[in-house]
Backbone as a ProteinNet text record, in pm:
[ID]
protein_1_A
[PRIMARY]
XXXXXXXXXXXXXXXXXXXXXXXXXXXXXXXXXXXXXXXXXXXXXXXXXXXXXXXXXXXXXXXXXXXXXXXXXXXXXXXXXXXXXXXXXXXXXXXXXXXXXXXXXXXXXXXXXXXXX
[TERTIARY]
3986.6	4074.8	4038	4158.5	4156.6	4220.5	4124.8	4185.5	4219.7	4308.6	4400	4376.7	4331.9	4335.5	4409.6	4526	4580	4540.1	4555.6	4549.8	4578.2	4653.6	4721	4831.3	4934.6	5041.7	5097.4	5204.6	5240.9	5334.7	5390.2	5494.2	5476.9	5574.4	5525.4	5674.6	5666.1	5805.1	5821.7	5926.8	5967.9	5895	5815.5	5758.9	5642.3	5616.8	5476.8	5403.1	5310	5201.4	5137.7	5090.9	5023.4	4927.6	4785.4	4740.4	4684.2	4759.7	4737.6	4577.7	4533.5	4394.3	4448.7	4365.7	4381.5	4261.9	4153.4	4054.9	4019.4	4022.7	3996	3875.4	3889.7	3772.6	3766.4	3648.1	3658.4	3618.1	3691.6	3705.2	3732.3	3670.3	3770	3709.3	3590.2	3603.3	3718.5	3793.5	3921.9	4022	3974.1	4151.7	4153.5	4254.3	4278	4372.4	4479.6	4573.6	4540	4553	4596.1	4694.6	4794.8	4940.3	4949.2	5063.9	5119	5311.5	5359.5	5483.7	5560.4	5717.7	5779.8	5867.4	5891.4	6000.3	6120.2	6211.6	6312.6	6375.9	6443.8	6534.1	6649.3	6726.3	6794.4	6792.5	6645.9	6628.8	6542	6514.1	6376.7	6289.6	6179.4	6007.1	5995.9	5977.5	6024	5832	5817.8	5691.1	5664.4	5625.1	5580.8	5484.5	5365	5257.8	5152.8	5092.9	4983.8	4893.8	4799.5	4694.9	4579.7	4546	4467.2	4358.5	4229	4073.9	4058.7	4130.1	4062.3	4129.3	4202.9	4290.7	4437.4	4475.7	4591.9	4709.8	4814.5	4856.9	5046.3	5109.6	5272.2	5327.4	5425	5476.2	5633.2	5685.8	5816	5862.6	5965.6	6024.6	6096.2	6122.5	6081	6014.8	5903.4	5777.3	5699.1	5734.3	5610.9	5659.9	5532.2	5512.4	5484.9	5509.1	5464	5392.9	5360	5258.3	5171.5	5053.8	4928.2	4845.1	4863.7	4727.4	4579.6	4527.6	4412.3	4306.7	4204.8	4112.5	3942.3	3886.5	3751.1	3695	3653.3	3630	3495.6	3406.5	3267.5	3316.4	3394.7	3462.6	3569.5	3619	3739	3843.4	3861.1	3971.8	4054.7	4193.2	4272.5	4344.8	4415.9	4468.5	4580	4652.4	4796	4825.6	4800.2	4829.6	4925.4	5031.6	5166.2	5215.7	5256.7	5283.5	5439.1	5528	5671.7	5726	5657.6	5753.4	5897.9	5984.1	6157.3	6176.3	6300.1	6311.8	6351.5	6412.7	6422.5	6264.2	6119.8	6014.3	6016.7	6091.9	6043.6	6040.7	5957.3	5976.7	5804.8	5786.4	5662.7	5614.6	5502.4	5441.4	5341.2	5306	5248.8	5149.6	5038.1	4888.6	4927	4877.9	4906.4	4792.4	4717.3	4604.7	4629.7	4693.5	4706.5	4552.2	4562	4437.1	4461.7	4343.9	4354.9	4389.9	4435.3	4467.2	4650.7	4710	4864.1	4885.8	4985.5	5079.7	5023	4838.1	4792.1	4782.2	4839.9	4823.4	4841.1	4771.8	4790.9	4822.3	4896.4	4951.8	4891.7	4846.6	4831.8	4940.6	4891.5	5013.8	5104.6	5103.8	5162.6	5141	5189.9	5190.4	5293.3	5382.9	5504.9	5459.3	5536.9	5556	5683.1	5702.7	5838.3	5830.2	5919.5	5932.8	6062.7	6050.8	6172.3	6231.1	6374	6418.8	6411.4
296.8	288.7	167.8	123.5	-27.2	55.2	6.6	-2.8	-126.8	-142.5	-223.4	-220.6	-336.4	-312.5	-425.1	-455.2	-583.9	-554.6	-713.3	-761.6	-868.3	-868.6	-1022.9	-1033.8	-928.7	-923.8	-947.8	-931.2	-986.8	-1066.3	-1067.3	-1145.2	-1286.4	-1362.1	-1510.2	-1577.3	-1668.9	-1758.2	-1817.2	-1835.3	-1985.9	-2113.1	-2139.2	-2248.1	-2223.6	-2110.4	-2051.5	-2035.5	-2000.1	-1953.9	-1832.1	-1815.7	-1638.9	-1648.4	-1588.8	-1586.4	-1398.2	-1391.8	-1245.8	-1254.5	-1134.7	-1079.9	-1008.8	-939.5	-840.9	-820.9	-702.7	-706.3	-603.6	-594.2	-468.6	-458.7	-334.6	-214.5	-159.7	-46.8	11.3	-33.3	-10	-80.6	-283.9	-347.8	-476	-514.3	-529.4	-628.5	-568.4	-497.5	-509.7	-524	-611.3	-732.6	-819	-828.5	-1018.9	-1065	-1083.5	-1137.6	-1025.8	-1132.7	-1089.3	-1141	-1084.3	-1159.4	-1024.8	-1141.4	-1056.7	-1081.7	-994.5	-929.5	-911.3	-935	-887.8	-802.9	-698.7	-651.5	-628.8	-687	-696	-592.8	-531	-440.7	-463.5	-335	-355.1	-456.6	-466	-577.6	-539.1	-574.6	-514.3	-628.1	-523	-629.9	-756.4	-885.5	-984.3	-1017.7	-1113	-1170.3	-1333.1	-1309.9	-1433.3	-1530.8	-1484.2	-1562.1	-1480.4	-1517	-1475.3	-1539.9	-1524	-1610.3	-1518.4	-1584.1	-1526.8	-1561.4	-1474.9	-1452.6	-1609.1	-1679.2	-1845.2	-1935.2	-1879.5	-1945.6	-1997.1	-1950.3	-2057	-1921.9	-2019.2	-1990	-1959.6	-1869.3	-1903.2	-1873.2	-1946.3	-1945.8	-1912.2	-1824.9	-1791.2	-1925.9	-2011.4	-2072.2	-2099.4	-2030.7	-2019.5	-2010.2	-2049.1	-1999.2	-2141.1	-2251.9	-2342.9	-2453.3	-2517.2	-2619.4	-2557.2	-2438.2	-2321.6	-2255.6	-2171.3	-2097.2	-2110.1	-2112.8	-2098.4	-2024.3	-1926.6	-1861.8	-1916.6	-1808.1	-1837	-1710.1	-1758.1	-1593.8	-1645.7	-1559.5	-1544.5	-1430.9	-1464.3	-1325.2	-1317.7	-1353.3	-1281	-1184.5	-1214.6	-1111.6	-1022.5	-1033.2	-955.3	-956.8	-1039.6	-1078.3	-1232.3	-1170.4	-1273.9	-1300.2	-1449	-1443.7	-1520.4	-1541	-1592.2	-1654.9	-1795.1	-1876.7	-1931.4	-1876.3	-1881.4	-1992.9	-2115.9	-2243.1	-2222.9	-2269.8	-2319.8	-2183.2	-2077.1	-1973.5	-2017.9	-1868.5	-1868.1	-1758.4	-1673.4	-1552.1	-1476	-1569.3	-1498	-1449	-1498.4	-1427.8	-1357.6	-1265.8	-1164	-1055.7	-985.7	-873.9	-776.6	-656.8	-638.4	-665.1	-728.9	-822	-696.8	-648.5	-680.8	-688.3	-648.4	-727.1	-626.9	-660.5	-640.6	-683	-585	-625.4	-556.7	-691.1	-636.4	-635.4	-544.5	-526.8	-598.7	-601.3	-629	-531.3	-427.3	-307.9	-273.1	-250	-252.1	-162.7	-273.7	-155.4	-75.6	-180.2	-61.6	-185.4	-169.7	-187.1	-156.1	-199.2	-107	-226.7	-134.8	-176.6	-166.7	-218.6	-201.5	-132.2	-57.9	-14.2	-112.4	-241.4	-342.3	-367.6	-522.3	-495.8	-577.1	-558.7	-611.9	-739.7	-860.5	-971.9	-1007	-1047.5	-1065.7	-1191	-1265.2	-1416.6	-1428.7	-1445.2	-1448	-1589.8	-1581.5	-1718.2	-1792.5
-2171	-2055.3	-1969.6	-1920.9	-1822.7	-1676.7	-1559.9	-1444.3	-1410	-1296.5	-1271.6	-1098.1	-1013.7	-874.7	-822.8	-798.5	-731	-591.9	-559.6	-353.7	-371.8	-262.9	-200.6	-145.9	-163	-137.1	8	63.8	179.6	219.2	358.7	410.6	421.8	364.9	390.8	403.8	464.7	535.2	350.7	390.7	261	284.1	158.2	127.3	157	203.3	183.2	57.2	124.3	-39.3	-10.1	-117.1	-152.6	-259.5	-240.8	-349.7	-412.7	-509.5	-550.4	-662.3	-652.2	-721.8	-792.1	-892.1	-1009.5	-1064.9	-1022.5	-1089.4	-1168.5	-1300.3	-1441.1	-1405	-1457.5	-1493.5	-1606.6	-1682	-1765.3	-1856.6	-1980.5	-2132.3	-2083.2	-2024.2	-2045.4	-2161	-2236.5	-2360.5	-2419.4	-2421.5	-2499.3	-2432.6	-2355.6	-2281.4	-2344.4	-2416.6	-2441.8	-2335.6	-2317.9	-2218.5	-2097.2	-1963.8	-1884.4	-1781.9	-1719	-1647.1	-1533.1	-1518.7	-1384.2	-1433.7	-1365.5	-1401	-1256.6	-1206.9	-1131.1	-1171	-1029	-1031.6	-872.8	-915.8	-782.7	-784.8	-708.5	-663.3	-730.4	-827.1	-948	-1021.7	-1068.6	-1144.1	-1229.7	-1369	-1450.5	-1447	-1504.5	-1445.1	-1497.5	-1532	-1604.1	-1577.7	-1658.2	-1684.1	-1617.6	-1516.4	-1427.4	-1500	-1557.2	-1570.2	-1669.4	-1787.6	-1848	-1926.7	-1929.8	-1990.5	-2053.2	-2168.9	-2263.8	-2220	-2320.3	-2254.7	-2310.8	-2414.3	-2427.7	-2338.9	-2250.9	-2156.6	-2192.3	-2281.1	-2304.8	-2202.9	-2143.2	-2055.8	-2054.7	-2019	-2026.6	-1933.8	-1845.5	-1767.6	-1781.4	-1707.5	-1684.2	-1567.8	-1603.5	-1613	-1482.1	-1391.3	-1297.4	-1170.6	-1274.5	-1156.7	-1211.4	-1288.9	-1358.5	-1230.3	-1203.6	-1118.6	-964.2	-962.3	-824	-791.2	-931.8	-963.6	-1038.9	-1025.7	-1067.7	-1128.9	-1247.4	-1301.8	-1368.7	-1307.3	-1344.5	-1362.4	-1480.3	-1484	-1485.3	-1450	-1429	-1503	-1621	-1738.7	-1719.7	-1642.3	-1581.9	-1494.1	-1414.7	-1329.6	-1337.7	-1495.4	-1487.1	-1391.9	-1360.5	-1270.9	-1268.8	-1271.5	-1272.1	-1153.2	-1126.5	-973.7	-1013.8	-886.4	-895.4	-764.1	-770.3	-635.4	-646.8	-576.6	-537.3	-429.3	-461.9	-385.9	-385	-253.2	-216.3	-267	-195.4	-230.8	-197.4	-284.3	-205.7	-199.5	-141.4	-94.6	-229.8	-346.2	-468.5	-522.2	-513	-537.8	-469.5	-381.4	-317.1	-434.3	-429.9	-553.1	-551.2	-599.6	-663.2	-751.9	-742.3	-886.2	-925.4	-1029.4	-1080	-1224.1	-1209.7	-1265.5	-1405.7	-1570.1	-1686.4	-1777.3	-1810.8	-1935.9	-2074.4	-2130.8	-2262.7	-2364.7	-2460.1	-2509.2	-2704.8	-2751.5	-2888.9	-2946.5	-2906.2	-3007.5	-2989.8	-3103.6	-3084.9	-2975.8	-2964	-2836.5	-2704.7	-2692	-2585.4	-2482	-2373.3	-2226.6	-2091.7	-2025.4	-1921	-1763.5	-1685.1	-1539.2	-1406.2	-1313.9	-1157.7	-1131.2	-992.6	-912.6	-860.8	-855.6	-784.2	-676.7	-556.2	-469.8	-425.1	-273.4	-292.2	-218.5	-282.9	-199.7	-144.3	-6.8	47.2	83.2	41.7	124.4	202.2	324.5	443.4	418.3	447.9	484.9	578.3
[MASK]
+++++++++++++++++++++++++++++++++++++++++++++++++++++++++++++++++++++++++++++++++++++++++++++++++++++++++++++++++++++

């Protein structure tokens, strides 16, 4: 079993920034990827940002040249520094450790980010 603790979340003007945490517990030698994920209001969760334990990295398309991942695998924790927000990132993000074993991963509770106009 993987725990999941996000922080960072919060109100921020447009063109703000945010930087979100995500720190596993438990089982982590069996994380390989870890990301973060949104979800908007009638909208399904879409995949912001993830990066593997050798670092290689993918960005939702949307979010490249803004957002930032990054991980610290002494610490089990990954983060997400969020540059020039817009009010379309407003959403709950979040945190996602997929493991080397099929089909097993696990979720944070999320936390919501709002960006005002």
């Amino acid at each position: 079993q993987v725990q999941l603790v996000e922080s960072g979340g919060g109100l921020v003007q447009a063109g703000g920034s945010l930087r979100l945490s995500c720190a596993a517990s438990g089982s982590t030698f069996s994380i390989n990827y870890m990301g973060w994920y949104r979800q908007a209001p009638g909208n399904q969760r879409e995949l912001v940002a993830l990066i593997g334990r050798g670092a290689n990295i993918n960005y939702a398309d949307s979010v490249k040249g803004r957002f930032t991942i990054s991980r610290d695998n002494a610490k089990n924790t990954v983060y997400l520094q969020m540059n020039s927000l817009k009010p379309e990132d407003t959403a709950v993000y979040y945190c996602k450790a997929e493991t080397y074993y099929s089909n097993t991963y696990y979720w944070g509770q999320g936390t919501q980010v709002t960006v005002s106009s």
